[in-house]
C-alpha positions in Angstrom: 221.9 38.6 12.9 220.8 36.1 15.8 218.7 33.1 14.4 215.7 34.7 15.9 215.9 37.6 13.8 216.8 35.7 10.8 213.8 34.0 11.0 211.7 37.0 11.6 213.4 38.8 8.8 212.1 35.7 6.6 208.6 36.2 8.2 208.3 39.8 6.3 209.9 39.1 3.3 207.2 36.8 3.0 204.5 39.1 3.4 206.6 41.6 0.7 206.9 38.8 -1.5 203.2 38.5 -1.1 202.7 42.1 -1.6 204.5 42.3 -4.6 203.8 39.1 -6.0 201.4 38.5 -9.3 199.6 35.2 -9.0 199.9 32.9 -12.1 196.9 32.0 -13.4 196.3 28.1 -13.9 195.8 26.5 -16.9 192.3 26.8 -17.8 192.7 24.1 -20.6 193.8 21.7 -18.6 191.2 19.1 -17.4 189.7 19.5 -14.1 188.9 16.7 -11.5 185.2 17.0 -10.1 184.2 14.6 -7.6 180.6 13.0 -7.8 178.3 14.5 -4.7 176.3 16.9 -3.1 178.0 19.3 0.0 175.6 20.5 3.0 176.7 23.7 4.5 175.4 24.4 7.2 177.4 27.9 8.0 180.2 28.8 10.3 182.9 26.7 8.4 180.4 23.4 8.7 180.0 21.4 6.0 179.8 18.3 4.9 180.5 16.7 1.8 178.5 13.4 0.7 180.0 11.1 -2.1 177.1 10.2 -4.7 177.3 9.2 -8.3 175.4 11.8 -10.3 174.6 9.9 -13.2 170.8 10.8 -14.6 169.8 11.9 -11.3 167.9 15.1 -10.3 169.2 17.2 -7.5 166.1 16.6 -5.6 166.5 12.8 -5.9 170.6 13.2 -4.3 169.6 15.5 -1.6 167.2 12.9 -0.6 170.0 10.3 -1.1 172.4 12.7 1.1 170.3 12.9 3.7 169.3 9.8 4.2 173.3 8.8 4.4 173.9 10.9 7.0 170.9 10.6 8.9 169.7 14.0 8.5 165.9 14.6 8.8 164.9 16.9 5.7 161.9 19.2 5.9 161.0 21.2 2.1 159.3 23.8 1.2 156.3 23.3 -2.3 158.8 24.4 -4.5 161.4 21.4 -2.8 163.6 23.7 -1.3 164.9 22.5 2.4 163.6 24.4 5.2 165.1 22.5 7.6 168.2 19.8 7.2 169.0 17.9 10.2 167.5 20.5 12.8 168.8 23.4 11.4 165.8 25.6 10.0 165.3 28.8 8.3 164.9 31.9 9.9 164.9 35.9 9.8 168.4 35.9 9.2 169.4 32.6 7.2 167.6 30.3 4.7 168.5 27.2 2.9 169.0 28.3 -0.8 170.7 26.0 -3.5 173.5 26.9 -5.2 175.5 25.6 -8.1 178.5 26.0 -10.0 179.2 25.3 -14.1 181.1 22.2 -15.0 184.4 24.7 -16.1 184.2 26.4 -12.5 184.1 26.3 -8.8 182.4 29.5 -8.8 178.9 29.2 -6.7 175.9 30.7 -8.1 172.3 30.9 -6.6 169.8 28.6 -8.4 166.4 29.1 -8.7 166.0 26.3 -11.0 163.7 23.4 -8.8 165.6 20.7 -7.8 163.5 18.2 -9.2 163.8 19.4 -12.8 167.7 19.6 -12.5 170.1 17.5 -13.4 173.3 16.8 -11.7 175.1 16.0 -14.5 174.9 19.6 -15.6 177.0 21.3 -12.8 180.3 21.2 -11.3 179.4 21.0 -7.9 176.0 21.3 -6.5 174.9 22.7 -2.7 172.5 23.7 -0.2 173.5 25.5 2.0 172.3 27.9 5.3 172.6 31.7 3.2 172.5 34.9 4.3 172.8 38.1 2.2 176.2 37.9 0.8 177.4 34.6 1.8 179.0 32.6 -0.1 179.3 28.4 0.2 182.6 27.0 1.5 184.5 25.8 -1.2 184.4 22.7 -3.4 188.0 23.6 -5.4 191.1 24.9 -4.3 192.8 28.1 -6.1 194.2 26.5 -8.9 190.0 25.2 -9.5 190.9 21.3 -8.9 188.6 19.5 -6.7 189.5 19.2 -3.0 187.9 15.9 -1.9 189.5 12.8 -1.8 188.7 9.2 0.2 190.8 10.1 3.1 193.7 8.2 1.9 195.9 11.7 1.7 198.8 10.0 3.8 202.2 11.9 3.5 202.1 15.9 3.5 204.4 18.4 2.6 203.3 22.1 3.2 205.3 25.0 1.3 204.7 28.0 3.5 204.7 28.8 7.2 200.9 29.6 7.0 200.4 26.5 5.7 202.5 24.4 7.9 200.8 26.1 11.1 196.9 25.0 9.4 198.1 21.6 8.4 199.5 21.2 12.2 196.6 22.7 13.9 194.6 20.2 12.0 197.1 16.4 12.2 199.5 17.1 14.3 202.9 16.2 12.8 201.8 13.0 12.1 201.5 12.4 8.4 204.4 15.6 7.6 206.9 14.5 5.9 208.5 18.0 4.3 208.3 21.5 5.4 209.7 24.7 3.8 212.9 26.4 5.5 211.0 29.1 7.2 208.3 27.3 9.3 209.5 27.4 12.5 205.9 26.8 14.6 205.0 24.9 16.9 208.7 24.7 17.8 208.9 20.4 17.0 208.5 21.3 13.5 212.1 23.2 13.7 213.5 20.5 15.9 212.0 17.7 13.5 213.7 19.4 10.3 217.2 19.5 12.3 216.9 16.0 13.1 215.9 14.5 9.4 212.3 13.3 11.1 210.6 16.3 8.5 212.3 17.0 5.5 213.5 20.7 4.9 212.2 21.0 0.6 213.6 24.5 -0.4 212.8 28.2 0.4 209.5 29.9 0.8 209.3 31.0 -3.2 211.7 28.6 -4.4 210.8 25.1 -3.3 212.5 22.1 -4.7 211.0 19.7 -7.5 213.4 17.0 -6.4 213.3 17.3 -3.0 209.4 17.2 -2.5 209.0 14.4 -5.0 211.5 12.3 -2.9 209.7 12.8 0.0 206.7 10.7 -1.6 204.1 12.8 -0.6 200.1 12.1 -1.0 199.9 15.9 -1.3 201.5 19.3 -1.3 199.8 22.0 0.4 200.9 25.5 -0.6 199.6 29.1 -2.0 198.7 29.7 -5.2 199.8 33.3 -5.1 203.5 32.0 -5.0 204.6 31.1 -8.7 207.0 29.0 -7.5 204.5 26.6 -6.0 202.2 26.4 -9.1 205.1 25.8 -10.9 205.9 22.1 -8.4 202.5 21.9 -8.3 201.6 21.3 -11.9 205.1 19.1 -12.0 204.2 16.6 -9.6 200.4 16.4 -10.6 202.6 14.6 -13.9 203.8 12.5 -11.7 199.6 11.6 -9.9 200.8 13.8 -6.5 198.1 15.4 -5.3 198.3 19.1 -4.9 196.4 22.0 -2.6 197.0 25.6 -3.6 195.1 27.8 -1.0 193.6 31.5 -2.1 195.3 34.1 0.2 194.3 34.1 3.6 193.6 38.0 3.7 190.5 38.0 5.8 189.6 35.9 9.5 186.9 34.3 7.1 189.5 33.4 4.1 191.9 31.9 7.2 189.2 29.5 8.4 187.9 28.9 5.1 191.8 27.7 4.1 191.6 25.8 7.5 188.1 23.7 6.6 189.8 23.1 2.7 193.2 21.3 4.4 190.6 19.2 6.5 188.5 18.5 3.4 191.5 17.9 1.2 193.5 15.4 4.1 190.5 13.5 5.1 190.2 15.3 8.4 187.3 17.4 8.3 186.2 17.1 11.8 189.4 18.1 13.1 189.6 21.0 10.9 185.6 21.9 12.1 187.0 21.8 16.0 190.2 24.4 14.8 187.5 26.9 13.3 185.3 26.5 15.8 187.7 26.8 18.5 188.5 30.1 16.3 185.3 31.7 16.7 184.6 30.9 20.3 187.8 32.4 21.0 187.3 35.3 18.6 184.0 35.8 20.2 185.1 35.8 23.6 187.5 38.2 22.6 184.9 41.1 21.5 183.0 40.1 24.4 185.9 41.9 26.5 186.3 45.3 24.3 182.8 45.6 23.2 182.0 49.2 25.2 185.1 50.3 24.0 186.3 53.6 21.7 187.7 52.1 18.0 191.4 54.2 18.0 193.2 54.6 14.3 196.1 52.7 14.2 199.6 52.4 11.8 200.2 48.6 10.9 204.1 48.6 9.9 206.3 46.0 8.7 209.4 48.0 10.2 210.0 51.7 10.9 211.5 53.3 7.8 209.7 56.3 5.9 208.8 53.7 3.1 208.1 51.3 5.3 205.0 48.5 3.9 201.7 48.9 5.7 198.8 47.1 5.5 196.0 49.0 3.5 192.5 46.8 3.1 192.7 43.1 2.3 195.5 41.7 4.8 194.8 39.6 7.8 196.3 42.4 9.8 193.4 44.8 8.7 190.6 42.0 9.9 192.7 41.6 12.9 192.7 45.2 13.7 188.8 45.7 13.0 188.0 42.6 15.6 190.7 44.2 17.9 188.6 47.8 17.6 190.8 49.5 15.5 190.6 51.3 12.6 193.8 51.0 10.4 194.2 54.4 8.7 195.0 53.0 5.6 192.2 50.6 5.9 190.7 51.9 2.8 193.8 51.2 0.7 192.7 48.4 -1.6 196.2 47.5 -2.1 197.4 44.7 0.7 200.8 45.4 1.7 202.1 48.5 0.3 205.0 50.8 0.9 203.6 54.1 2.6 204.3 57.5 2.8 205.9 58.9 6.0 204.3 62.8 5.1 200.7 60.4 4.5 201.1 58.9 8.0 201.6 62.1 9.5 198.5 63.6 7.7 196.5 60.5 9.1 197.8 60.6 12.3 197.5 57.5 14.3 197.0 57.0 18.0 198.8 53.9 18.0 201.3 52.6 15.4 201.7 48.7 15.6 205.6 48.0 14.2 206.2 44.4 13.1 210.4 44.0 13.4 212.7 41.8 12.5 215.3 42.9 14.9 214.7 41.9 18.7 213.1 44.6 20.7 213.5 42.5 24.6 214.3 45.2 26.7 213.4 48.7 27.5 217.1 49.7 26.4 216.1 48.3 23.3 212.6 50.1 23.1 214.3 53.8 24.1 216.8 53.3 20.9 214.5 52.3 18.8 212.3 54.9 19.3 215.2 57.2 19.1 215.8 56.4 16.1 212.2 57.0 14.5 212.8 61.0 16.5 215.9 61.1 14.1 215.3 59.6 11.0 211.4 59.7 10.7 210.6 63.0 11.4 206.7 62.6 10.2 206.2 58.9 12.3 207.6 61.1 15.7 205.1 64.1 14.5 201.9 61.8 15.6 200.0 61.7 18.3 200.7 58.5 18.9 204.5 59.3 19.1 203.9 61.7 21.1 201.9 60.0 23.5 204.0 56.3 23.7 201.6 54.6 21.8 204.2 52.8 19.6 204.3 49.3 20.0 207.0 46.6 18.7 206.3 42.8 18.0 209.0 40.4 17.3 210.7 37.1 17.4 207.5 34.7 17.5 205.3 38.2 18.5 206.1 39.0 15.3 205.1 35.6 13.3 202.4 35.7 14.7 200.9 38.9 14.0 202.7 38.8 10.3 201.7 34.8 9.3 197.6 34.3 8.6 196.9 30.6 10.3 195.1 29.2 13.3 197.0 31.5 15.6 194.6 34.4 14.6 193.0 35.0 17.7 196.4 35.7 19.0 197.0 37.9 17.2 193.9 40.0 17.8 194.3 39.6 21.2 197.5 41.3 21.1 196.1 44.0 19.3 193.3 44.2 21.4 195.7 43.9 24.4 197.5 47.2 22.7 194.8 49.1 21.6 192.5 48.6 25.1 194.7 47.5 28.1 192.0 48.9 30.5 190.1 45.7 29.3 193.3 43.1 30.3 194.2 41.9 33.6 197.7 41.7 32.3 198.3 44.9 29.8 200.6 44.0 26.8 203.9 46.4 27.5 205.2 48.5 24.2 207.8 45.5 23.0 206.6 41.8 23.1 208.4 38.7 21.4 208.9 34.9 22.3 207.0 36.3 25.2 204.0 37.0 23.8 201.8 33.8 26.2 202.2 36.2 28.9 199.6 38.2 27.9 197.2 36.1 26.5 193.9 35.2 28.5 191.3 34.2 25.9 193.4 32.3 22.9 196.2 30.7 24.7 195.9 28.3 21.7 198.1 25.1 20.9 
């Protein structure tokens, strides 16, 4: 197999490995670090996170502190509620409402306590922040429930998964990474700086290595806490006062930029990590802008072509991807991520387009015809569909593939790809049924980094 396919081949196994995976729970008797402050959040991945001692104070008396820090003109209701922090004010849609979590959590709950009869000293973490009905505050603690501020001393980085490599880099730069895992391969220096020595290569994506990460003397190690193998080096080198990051999955646009805004809280960059999700939702809106009139088609989401081969039900990136793109993915209501499907259930569903993620190369039209020959003879119920029928079958691979298979900054690529697929009408350059390294060509809107 070329190199481009091996790394593709790694790409899926990942998201198999994901699929299949059963996240280790931390070690709830362990102690917990929770910094002293307050976070304003003031929606659409902006917060900001004020150090303050919480000693006897009230809540009322370090918003007022908070504020003041930052500059931030403060307008409350009777009850001391904000109405308005620093320009931004309440409306139809969004309020300010104040939300805490216990000490042994980073789960946010509403409060309807006044803040001048509570105490910080009796929460976790404490914010206001601009609600709507059934929002939820950006995060104070990563997966693992360990706090993810620090004094922006976070220095040397190692990131343990491709997803994580491509956030950290969206974010820094390479400057400040010091170790990688084998399979991140994007933006293409990272490869070259792991052949040359400059970035250290510290073990596979499940298996990464104790030694080799603790040699690299990181400040922190970014990785995913659904992944045993990076709890397991994570609660090894927190022995050894290494800082550690474990992200939730990034199964949704929102959990992706949430992750984004944690890495930039957790290295000390959190305005660059504000400009990547903004940058994100410009481009995502922009996006919709273009296929807003159009008609939502059902669509396969494949990893491969076999009978059994996984699809992504509800829950993946892939599915948000597909829902901003104007599709409907027909096992959308699958609660199940990645799953392997049922060729006879595909049939019965019958997609107009199928979406096939591969791991060989699919450059040429040659290519295309033989692959699609080989779904006519050995996947009887996939050539049955309309979409089959029609031509609607689409491959992605070599860094097509990544990108539409790895959840990081390059998400609005990946649903303009989709979109691209699913809508060409609406493209000046209309994506052709087998994309890889390629894939620029036919972006417009998120040409990205």
């Amino acid at each position: 197999m070329s190199a481009r396919g091996l790394k593709t081949a790694a790409s899926l196994a990942i998201i198999m490995l994901v699929a299949i995976s059963v996240p280790v729970l931390a070690d709830i008797n362990e102690p917990r670090d929770y910094s002293e402050g307050m976070l304003i959040d003031f929606g659409r991945y902006d917060g900001v996170w004020i150090p303050a001692e919480k000693g006897d104070k009230t809540i009322a008396e370090v918003l007022d502190y908070s504020c003041t820090a930052k500059g931030y003109a403060v307008v409350k209701d009777s009850s001391g509620i904000p109405e308005s922090i620093n320009g931004v004010s309440n409306n139809s849609v969004r309020t300010w409402t104040l939300w805490t979590t216990p000490k042994d959590s980073g789960v946010w709950e509403k409060q309807n306590g006044l803040p001048e009869n509570l105490y910080m000293k009796d929460f976790g973490f404490v914010t206001f922040a601009f609600s709507y009905e059934g929002y939820t505050p950006l995060p104070c603690v990563d997966a693992e429930g360990r706090c993810i501020f620090n004094d922006g001393t976070l220095l040397r980085a190692i990131t343990l998964a491709p997803s994580c490599t491509e956030m950290y880099y969206a974010i820094h730069g390479i400057g400040g990474l010091v170790g990688t895992d084998l399979y991140s391969n994007y933006p293409v220096s990272i490869s070259d700086m792991r052949e040359s020595g400059r970035v250290a290569a510290i073990g596979g994506y499940t298996n990464p290595s104790y030694e080799k990460v603790l040699g690299q003397s990181p400040d922190i190690v970014i990785g995913e806490a659904s992944i045993g193998g990076h709890l397991d080096v994570a609660k090894r080198l927190r022995s050894t006062n290494v800082s550690t990051l474990m992200l939730p999955e990034s199964d949704s646009m929102d959990a992706i930029c949430r992750n984004i805004w944690t890495i930039g809280q957790a290295t000390g960059n959190p305005e660059n990590a504000k400009a990547v999700t903004n940058s994100i939702t410009a481009q995502l809106d922009s996006i919709l802008s273009g296929i807003k009139n159009t008609v939502r088609k059902d669509v396969l989401l494949a990893l491969g072509m076999l009978p059994s081969a996984f699809t992504s039900g509800d829950n993946t990136y892939m599915d948000d991807a597909t829902k901003y793109a104007r599709g409907t993915n027909i096992f959308g209501e699958e609660n199940l991520g990645w799953f392997p499907s049922s060729a006879e259930e595909v049939k019965d569903r019958n997609p107009q387009v199928i979406m096939i993620v591969s791991e060989s190369a699919v450059t040429t039209q040659a290519e295309y015809d033989e692959k699609m020959e080989w779904i006519r003879n050995n996947n009887p119920q996939w050539a049955g569909t309309d979409a089959f029928k029609n031509g609607e079958v689409y491959f992605f691979s070599g860094q097509a593939a990544d990108v539409l298979s790895r959840p990081g900054p390059r998400v609005c690529q990946a649903t303009e790809l989709l979109a691209n697929a699913l809508h060409p009408e609406c493209f000046s350059n209309p994506l052709p049924k087998y994309v890889g390294d390629d894939y620029r060509d036919y972006l417009t809107v998120s040409a990205g980094w």
